[in-house]
C-alpha positions, -999 to +999 in steps of 0.1 A: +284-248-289+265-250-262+246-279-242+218-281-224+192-312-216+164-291-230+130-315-251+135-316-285+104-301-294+111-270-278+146-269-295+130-278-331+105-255-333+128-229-327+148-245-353+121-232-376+111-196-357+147-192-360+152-199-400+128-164-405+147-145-378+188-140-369+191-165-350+191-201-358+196-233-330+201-266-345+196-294-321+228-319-317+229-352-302+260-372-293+255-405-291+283-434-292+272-460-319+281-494-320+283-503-286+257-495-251+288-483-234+293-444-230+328-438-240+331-467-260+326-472-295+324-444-322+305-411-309+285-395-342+270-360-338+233-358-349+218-331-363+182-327-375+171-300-395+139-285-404+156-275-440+190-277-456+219-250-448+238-240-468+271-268-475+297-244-461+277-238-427+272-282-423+310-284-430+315-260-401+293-271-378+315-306-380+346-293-383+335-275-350+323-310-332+358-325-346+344-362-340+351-388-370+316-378-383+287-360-380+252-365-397+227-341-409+192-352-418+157-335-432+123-356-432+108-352-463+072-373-456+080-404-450+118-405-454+148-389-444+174-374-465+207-380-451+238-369-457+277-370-435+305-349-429+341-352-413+362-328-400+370-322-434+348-336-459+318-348-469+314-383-478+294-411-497+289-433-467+287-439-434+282-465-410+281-452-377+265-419-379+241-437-399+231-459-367+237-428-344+208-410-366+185-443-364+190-441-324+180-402-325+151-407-346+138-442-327+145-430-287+148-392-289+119-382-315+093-414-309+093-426-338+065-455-338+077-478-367+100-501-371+119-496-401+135-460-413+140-452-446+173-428-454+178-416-486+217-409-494+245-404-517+245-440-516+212-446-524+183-458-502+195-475-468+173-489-442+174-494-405+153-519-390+148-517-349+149-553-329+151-550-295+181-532-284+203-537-319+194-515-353+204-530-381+212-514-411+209-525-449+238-515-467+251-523-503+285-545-508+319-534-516+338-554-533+375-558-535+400-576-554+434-586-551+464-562-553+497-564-552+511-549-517+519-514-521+555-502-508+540-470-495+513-495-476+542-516-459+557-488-449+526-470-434+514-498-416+551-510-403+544-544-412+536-567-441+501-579-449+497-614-463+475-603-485+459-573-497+429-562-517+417-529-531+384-515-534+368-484-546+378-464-513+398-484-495+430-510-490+417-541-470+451-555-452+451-590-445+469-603-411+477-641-396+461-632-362+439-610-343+477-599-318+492-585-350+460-561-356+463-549-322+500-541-319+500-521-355+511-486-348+506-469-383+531-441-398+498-413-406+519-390-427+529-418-449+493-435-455+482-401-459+498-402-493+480-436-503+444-415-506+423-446-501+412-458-461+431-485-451+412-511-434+433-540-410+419-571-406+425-609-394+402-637-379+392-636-346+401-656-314+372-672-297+357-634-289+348-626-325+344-644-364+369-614-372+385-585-363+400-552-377+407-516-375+403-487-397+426-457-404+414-426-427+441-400-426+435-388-463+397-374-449+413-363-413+405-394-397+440-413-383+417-444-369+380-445-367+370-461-334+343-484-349+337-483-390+305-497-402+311-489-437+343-510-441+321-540-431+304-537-463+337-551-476+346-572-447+317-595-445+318-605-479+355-610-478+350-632-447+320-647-460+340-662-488+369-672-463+351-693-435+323-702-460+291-686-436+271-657-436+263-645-402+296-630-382+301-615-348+328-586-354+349-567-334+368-538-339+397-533-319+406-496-316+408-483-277+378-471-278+361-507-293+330-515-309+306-545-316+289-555-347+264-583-359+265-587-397+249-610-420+259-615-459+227-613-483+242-615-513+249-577-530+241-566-495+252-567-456+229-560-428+249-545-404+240-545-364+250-525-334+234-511-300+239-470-295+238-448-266+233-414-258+260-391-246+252-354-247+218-335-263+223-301-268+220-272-292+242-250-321+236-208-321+243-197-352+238-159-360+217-158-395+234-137-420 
C-alpha cells in the first residue's frame, strides 16, 4: 500500500482506466470516526469503487489495512451500495465505517446534499449532515434478559449485574462507569462465547452512559468506538432513565463521542470524523 495526497479525481479515473488494463489503483481514505481528534476514536478505511471486485480481493485489501473495519462502496445513481469487512470477515453492520464513508463522500468527493442514502446487508441506512456531526439512521437491536454465562464471568474477570443477549452480541451491565474502565478482559476465553460483548454502565456527569466493546470471535479484541452496539444501547438506556436523547461515551484508549436519539424501532446515531491519511491500493489485474 502506498500513500500519496494525490485529488481524487485523478486517482478514480484511473480506478476505471485501470479495470480494462493490469493494473488497478483503488483510492483509500483513513479517516478516524467518531470523534475530530486525529488518533482518537475508531479509524475506518474507505474505499470507493467504480465496480465490485471480486469478495476474495475486498477481504484482502482489509486484512492488509488490519484496522477494526474497512468500507467498500459503489454509487449506483442516486445511492450507494455499501458493504464492510474486518480483518477477517465480512459483516452485517457497521457503525463507524459507516460514518467514515459519509465523511469521504461529504468532504472528499463534494457531495452537495444533505442526506446519503446507503444501501446494505442491513437494509437502507441514511446519513444526514448538520454542521460538523453526521448522523446516521440505524434500525434497533433488541435484547433480552439472560442468565449470566460462566464463560462470560470468566472472560470479563468480573460479574455483571445484569446481562442481556441479543442477536450478535452480550450486553454486560455494570454499577458504575470505574468498573467499565478497569475491566481487562481474558480474549481467548470470550473468543469461545461467538457473540460481541458489549460493557456498559451509566455515566458520571461527562456522559448519560458509557461502555466498551470487545469482538474477538471476528478479530477484533476491543473496538475503539462501536456505533453499531448503540443500536442496542440506547434503547436499553432509554427504558432505564426514561428519555430519549443521550450523550455517550465510549471509553477505550483511544475514546469516542456519540449523540443518539431513540425513535422508536430506530436510533439516530451522531459523531464528528476526521481525516487521517488519503492514499491509493496497486493491485496487479490477473
Amino acid at each position: 500500500m502506498f500513500f500519496f495526497l494525490i485529488p481524487f479525481s485523478k486517482i478514480y479515473s484511473k480506478v476505471s482506466l485501470g479495470l480494462k488494463d493490469k493494473i488497478i489503483e483503488i483510492p483509500i481514505y483513513i479517516i478516524d470516526a467518531f470523534t475530530d481528534k486525529r488518533f482518537s476514536g475508531n479509524p475506518a478505511a474507505v474505499c470507493p469503487l467504480s465496480e465490485w471486485l471480486e469478495d476474495d480481493v475486498l477481504q484482502s485489501i482489509a486484512s492488509e489495512n488490519n484496522l477494526s473495519e474497512t468500507a467498500f462502496f459503489v454509487k449506483d445513481k442516486d445511492i450507494y451500495n455499501l458493504r464492510w469487512f474486518t480483518p477477517e470477515v465480512e459483516v452485517d453492520l457497521c457503525g463507524h465505517a459507516t460514518l467514515a464513508s459519509a465523511y469521504v463522500i461529504f468532504k472528499h468527493l463534494n457531495y452537495e446534499y444533505s442526506e446519503i442514502v446507503f444501501e446494505t446487508k442491513s437494509g437502507r441506512l441514511t446519513v444526514k449532515k448538520e454542521k460538523d456531526i453526521l448522523y446516521m439512521d440505524f434500525p434497533v437491536i433488541d435484547t433480552s434478559p439472560v442468565e449470566i454465562p460462566e464463560k462470560l464471568i470468566q472472560s470479563l474477570g468480573a460479574k455483571p449485574k445484569e446481562v442481556l443477549q441479543g442477536s450478535w452480541l452480550y450486553l454486560a451491565v455494570f454499577e458504575n462507569e470505574s468498573e467499565i474502565k478497569t475491566l481487562n478482559p481474558d480474549f481467548s476465553i470470550m473468543k469461545k462465547l461467538e457473540k460481541d460483548v458489549v460493557v456498559t454502565a451509566k455515566g458520571n456527569k461527562s456522559a448519560d452512559f458509557v461502555s466498551r466493546c470487545f469482538a474477538p470471535s471476528v478479530g477484533i479484541p476491543e473496538d475503539p468506538v462501536t456505533g453499531s452496539s448503540h443500536c442496542a444501547l440506547v434503547l436499553y438506556w432509554s427504558r432505564k432513565l426514561k428519555k430519549t436523547h443521550f450523550h455517550a461515551l465510549q471509553l477505550s484508549k483511544r475514546g469516542g463521542e456519540l449523540y443518539c436519539e431513540y425513535l422508536g424501532d430506530r436510533v439516530i446515531i451522531g459523531g464528528k470524523a476526521v481525516t487521517f491519511s488519503i492514499g491509493r491500493i496497486t493491485l496487479e489485474k490477473e
